[in-house]
Each structure stands twice: as C-alpha cells, then as structure tokens.
C-alpha positions as CSV (number, residue, x, y, z in Angstrom):
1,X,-12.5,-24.6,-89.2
2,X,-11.1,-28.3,-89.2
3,X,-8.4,-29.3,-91.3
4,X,-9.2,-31.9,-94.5
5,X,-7.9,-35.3,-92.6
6,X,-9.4,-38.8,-91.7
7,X,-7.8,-42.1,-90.4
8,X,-9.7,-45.1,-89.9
9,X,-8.6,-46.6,-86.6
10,X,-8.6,-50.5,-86.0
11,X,-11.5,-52.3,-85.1
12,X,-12.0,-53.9,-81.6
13,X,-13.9,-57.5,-80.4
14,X,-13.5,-58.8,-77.6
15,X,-14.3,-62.2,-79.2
16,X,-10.8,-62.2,-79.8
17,X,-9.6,-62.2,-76.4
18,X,-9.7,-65.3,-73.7
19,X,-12.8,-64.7,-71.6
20,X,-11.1,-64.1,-68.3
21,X,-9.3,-61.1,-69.8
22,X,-12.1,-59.5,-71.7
23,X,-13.2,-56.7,-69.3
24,X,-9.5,-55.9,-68.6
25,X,-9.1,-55.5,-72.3
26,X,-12.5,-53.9,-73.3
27,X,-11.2,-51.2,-70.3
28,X,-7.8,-51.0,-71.7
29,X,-9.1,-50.1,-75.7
30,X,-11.8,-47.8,-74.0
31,X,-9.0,-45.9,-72.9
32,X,-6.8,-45.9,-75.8
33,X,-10.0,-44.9,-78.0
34,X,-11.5,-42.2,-76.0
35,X,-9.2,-41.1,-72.9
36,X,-8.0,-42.6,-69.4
37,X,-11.2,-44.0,-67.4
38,X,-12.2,-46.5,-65.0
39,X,-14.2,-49.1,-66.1
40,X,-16.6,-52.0,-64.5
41,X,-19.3,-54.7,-65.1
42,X,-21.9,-54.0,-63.1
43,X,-23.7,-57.1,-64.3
44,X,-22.3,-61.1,-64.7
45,X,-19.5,-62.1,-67.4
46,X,-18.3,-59.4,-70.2
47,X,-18.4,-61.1,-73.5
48,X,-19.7,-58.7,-75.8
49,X,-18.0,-55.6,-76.5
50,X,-16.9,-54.4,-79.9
51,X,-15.4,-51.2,-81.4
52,X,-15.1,-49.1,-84.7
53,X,-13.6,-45.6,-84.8
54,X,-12.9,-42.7,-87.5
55,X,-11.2,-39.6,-87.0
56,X,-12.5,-36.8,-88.9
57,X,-10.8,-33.3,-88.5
58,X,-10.2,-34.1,-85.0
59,X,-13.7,-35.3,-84.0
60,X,-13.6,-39.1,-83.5
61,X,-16.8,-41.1,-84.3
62,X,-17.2,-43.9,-83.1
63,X,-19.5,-47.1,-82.9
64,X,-19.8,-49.0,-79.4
65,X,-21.4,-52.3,-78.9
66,X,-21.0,-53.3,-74.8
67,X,-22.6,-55.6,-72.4
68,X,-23.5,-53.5,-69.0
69,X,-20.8,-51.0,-67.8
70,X,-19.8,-47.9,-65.8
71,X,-17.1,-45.8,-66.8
72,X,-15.6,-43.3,-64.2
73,X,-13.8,-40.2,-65.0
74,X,-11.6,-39.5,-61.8
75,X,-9.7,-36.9,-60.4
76,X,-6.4,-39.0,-61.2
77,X,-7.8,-38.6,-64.8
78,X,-9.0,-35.1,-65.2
79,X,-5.4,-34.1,-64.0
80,X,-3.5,-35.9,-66.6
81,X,-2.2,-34.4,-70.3
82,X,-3.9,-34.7,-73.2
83,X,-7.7,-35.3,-72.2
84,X,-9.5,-32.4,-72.8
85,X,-12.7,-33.5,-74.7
86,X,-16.7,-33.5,-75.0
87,X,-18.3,-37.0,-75.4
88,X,-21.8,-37.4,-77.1
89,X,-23.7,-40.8,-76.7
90,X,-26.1,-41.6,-78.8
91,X,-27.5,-45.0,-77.4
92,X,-29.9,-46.9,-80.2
93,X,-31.9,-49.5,-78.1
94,X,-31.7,-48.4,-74.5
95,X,-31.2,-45.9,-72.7
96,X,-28.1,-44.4,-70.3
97,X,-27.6,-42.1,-67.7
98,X,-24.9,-39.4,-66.9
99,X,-23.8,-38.1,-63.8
100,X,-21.3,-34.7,-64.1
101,X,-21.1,-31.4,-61.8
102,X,-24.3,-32.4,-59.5
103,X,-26.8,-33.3,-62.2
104,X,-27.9,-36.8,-63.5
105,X,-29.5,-37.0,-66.9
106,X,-31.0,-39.9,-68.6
107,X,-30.3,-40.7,-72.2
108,X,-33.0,-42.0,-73.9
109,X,-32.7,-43.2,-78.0
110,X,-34.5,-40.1,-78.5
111,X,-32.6,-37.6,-76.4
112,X,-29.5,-35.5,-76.6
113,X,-26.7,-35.3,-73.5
114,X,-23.3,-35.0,-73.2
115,X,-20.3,-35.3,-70.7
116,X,-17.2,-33.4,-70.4
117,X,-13.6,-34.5,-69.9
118,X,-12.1,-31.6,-67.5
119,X,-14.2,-32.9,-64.9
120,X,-15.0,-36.0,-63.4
121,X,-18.4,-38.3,-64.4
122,X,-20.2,-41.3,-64.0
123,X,-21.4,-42.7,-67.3
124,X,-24.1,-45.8,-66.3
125,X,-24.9,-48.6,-69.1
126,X,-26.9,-51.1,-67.0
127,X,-28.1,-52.8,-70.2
128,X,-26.5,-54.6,-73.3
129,X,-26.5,-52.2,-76.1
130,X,-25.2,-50.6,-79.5
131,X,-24.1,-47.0,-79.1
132,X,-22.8,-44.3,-81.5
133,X,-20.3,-41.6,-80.0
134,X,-18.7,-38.5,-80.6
135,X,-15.7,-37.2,-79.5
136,X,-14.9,-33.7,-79.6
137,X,-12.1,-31.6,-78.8
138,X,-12.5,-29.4,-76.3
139,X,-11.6,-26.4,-77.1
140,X,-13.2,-26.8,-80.9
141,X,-16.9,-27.2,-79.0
142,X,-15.8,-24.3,-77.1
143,X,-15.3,-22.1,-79.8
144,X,-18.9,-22.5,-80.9
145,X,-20.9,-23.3,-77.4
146,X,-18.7,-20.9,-74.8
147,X,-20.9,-21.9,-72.6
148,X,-20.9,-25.8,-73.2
149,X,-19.7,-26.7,-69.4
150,X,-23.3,-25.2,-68.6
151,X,-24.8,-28.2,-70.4
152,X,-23.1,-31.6,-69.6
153,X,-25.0,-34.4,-67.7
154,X,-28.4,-32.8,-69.2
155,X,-30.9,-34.4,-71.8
156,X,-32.1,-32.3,-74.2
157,X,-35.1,-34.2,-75.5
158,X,-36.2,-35.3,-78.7
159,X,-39.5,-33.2,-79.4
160,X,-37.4,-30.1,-80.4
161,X,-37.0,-30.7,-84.4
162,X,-33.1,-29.2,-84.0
163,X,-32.2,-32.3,-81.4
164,X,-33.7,-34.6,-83.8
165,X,-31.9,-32.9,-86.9
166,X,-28.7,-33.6,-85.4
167,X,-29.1,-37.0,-83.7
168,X,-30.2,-37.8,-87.4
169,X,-27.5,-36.4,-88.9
170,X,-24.7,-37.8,-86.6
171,X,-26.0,-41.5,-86.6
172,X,-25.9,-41.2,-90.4
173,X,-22.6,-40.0,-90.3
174,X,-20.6,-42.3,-88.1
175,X,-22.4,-44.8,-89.9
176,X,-21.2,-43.7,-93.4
177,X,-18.3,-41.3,-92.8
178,X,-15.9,-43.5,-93.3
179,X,-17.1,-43.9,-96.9
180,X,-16.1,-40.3,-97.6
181,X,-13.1,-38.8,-99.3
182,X,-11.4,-36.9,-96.4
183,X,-12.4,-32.9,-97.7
184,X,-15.7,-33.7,-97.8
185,X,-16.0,-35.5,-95.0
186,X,-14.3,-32.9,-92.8
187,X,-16.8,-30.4,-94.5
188,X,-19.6,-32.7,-93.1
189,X,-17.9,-32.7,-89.3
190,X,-18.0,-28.7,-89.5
191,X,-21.8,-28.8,-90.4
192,X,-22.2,-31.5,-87.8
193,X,-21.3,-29.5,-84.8
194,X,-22.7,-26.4,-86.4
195,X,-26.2,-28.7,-86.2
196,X,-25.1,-29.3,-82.2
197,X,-24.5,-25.8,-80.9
198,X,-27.9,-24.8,-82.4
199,X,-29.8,-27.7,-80.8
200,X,-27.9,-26.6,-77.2
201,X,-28.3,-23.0,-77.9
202,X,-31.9,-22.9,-78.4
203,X,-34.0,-22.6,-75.2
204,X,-36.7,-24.8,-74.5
205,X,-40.0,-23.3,-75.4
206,X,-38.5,-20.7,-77.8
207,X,-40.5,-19.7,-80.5
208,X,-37.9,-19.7,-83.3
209,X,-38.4,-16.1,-83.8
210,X,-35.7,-13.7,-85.1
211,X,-36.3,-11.6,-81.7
212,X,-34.6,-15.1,-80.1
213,X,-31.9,-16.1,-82.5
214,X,-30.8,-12.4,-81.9
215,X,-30.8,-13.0,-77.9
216,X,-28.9,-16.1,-78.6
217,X,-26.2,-14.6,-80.2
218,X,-25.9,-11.4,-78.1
219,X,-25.6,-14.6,-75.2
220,X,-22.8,-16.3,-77.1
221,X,-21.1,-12.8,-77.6
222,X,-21.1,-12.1,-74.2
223,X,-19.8,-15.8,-72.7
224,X,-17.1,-15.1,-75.6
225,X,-16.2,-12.2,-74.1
226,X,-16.5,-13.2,-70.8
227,X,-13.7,-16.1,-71.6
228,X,-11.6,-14.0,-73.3
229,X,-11.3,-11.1,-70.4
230,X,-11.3,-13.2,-67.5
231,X,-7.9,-12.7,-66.0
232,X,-9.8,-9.2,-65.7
233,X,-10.6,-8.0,-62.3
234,X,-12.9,-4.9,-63.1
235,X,-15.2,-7.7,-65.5
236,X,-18.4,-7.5,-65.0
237,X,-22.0,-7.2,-66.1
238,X,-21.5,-3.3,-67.4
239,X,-17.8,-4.3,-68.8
240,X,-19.9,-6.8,-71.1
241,X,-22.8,-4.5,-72.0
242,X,-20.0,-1.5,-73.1
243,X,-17.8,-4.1,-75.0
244,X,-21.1,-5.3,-77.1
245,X,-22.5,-2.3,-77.2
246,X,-25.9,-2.8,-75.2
247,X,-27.8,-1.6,-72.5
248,X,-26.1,-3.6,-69.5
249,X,-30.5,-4.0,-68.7
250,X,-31.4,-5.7,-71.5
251,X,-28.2,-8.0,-71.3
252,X,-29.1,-9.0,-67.7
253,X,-32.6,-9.6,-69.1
254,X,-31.5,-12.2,-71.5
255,X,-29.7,-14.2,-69.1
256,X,-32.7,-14.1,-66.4
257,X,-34.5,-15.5,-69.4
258,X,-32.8,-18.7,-67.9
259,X,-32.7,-18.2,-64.9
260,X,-29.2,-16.9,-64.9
261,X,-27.5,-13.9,-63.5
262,X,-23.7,-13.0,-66.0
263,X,-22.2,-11.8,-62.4
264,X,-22.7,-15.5,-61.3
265,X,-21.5,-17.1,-64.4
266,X,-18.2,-14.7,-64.4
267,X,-18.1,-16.3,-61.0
268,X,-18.3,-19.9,-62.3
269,X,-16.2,-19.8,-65.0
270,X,-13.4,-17.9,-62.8
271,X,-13.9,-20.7,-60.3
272,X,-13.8,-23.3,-63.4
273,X,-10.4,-22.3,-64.8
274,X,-8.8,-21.6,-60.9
275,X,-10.2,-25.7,-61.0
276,X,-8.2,-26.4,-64.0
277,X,-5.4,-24.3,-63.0
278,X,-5.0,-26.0,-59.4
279,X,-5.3,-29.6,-60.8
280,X,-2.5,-29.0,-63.2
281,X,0.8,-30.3,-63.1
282,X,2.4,-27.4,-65.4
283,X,0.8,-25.1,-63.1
284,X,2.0,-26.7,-59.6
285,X,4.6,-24.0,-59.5
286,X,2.5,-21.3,-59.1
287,X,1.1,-19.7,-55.8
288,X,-2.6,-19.8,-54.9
289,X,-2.7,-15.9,-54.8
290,X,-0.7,-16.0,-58.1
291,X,-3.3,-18.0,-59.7
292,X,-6.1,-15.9,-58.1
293,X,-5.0,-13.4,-59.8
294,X,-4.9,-15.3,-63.2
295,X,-8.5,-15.6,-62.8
296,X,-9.5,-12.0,-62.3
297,X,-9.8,-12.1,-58.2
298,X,-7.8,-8.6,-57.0
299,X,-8.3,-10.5,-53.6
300,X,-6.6,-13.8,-52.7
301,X,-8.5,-14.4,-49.3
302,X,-11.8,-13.5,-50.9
303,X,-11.0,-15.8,-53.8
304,X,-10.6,-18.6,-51.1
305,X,-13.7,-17.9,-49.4
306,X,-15.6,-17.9,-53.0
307,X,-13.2,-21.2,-53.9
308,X,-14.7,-23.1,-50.4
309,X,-18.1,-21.7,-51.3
310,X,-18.2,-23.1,-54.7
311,X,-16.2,-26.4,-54.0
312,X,-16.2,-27.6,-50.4
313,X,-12.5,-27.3,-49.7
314,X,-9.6,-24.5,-50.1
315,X,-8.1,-24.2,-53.1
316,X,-4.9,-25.3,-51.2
317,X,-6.7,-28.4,-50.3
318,X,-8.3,-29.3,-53.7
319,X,-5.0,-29.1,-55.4
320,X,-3.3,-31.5,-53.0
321,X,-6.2,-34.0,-53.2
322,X,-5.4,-33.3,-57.0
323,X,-2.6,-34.7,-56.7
324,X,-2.9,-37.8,-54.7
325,X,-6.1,-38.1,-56.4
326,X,-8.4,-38.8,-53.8
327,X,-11.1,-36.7,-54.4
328,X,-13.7,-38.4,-56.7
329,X,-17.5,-37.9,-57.6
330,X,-19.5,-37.3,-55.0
C-alpha cells in the first residue's frame, strides 16, 4: 500500500520562454517531470506546450498540452539511476502511437496502452493535443501486474467496460486530485491502479465468469512465483504447479489460453532481468557467467546462445553497447 503524501509540483508554459528556446526547454521540463528522454518536433515551430503535475503516493499525474512531438527512450537512458517507471497516456482529442519491445500500438481517446521505462520506446504525437498521464513506479505496478512488461506498446480498447472504468476514473482524478486532502487522495491512487491491473488482466473475450477470475489469479500466482524464484535453475513448469498446488496440466492450459507457454515466459523474464543486469553500472563488476547464474542458467554457454537468440548480440556485446550507448530502437 502507498504511503498518505501529495505535493503539487510547479506548473510549466512554454509562453514564458523566448521562442527560439522553447523546444529545448519543453525537452528539458519533460525530463525533469517524467525521466531522461530525447525529444523532437516533428512538425514546424514549438509554441505550445504546457504542464501540471501532482504526486500522489508516488504515482505522478500529470496534465500535458504539446504541439507535435516524439520522445525517445534510449539505451543511454534505460542505463541510468533512478528511472524505473510505467507511463500511461491518456490522449483527449487525438490519438498516439507507441513503439516498445517490437510492437506498435495506437492510442486512440478511447483506448488503453502503456510504455515502460527499463526499455527503450518511441512515443509518436504527430498532432497538437491535451493529454493526461500517469506515472507509476515500477516496481509498485509490478507488485500487482507481474506480468506488466507482457503488455507495453499494446491498446487495449475501449469496448471492454473495465478499460472504460478506469480511463474514466483516471481522467477524473488527475483532473481533481489535487483538490484532495493527501489520505484520501492516496486511498483513491490505490483503487486507481487496482481499476488498471483488472482492465490488463482480463482477456479479451472473457466472459466475466468466476471460472475466469479464478484462472486469472492462479496466472498472477504463478508469474509471482516465477519472479520470486528465478535465480532458480531447476524452475520450471512442474516447480510452479507443486508450489500452487495444481496439476502442472491445467496450469499449462491457462497460459495456452493465450497463446503462451510458462517454460517460454521463465525464458523471457530470465532474459529480461540478465538485460537489466548487463546494462547496469552497479552490476559492471560482475562476470557474464556470474550473472547467468543470477538468473537461473546452470549453463553460461547455453545462457549465451539463449541471450543471442532472444536479443541479436552476446550478452558481452549488449553490455558494452550499454555502455557507449549505441544500441537504440530498432
């Protein structure tokens, strides 16, 4: 649960700057208000762009009016301190697109998508607009969606009445949270990201039936477990299904349910975190094999081969184009 807290941060317009330096400064607040980024005009002059931001138990909401930009999340980024966050836009007028881990997805004013900080991403405003935002913590959206990275750069679309629910309930509240005294506000943050982990958790074209919500949560059991035992070599499918208590059958069965196998998501999430690991200064001390074996791979050449697979490079190679941050979205 969130700590009671709330600060109001200063408001932004970049009215109030000389014209020539507008995008420089709109690109220097963006970073000061969210995390580091690159940011450009795609289109003429920048003269509109305006901000307001609240923290509220950690999750910053946040109101964002901008002529056309594109705001990159790099490599140089991802490897710095301190940025480890989700961000939800919620455009009002127009819509945006996302690009993260491969996918694209476009935002519409009726749709649901996120992007996630530990990697990089493309986020693509090609039209004047007002936007409202959320910024989570990392690990908070974690401890509710384990398997949250699953689900940046998609669009989760208005027809289902949970997506709706919550883009409802998170306009409302970065438009009036601010107005609240700082318990009950924080009370209102924890319900609000209750609100988004059901509207990523349900499947589309579930029935609602208690047969499903009891999947769902055997599913979030298991990616908890999953995170939690990971450094584990011997993890696997029938670890799971014996630390739950299930048939490992039917646990397989509610992962091909979309379209997913647990032996290729242990795979993931191992590769994920060796990511994280290699692209870390704190961690630059450690060996390759040492950090395979952080990750639960008995076998550092086979860890490579699964690393090249996964990535296009050798782990050795990703964490030296880490560091001299070179490698970008492709």
């Amino acid at each position: 649960m969130m700590t009671a807290s709330m600060t109001t941060l200063p408001s932004f317009d970049v009215r109030n700057i000389r014209s020539g330096r507008r995008l420089e400064a709109w690109a220097d607040k963006l970073n000061e208000f969210y995390y580091p980024l690159d940011v450009e005009n795609p289109g003429g002059e920048f003269d509109y762009g305006a901000l307001a931001s609240v923290d509220i138990g950690g999750v910053r909401l946040g109101t964002v009016k901008s002529d056309p930009i594109l705001c990159h999340r790099r490599r140089s980024h991802v490897s710095q301190r301190g940025g480890d966050f989700y961000l939800v836009p919620m455009p009002i007028n127009r819509p945006l697109r996302l690009h993260q881990r491969g996918r694209e997805a476009l935002v519409t004013p009726a749709d649901l998508g996120m992007v996630g900080t530990c990697d990089v991403y493309t986020y693509e405003q090609r039209a004047r607009d007002i936007s409202t935002t959320l910024r989570i913590p990392g690990q908070m959206l974690r401890n509710r969606i384990p398997d949250i990275d699953d689900w940046t750069a998609r669009s989760f679309q208005g027809q289902d009445a949970s997506v709706v629910m919550f883009l409802d309930f998170a306009r409302s509240f970065c438009q009036h949270g601010s107005r609240l005294d700082p318990e009950t506000a924080t009370s209102m943050a924890n319900h609000l990201l209750d609100l988004l982990a059901i509207a990523l958790s349900r499947p589309s074209g579930t029935s609602g039936s208690h047969e499903t919500a009891v999947r769902i949560a055997h599913r979030q059991r298991a990616l908890r477990i999953v995170d939690n035992c990971l450094g584990d070599c011997d993890l696997g499918p029938q670890r799971v299904a014996q630390n739950m208590g299930v048939s490992e059958r039917y646990l397989q069965r509610i992962f091909a349910e979309r379209g997913e196998t647990l032996s290729s998501i242990i795979r993931a999430r191992r590769i994920a975190e060796a990511r994280k690991l290699l692209a870390s200064r704190q961690a630059s001390v450690r060996s390759v094999a040492t950090i395979a074996y952080q990750v639960g791979f008995a076998d550092p050449a086979y860890f490579s081969r699964v690393f090249r697979q996964e990535v296009g490079m050798t782990p050795a190679e990703y964490r030296r184009t880490m560091a001299t941050g070179l490698f970008e979205l492709q």
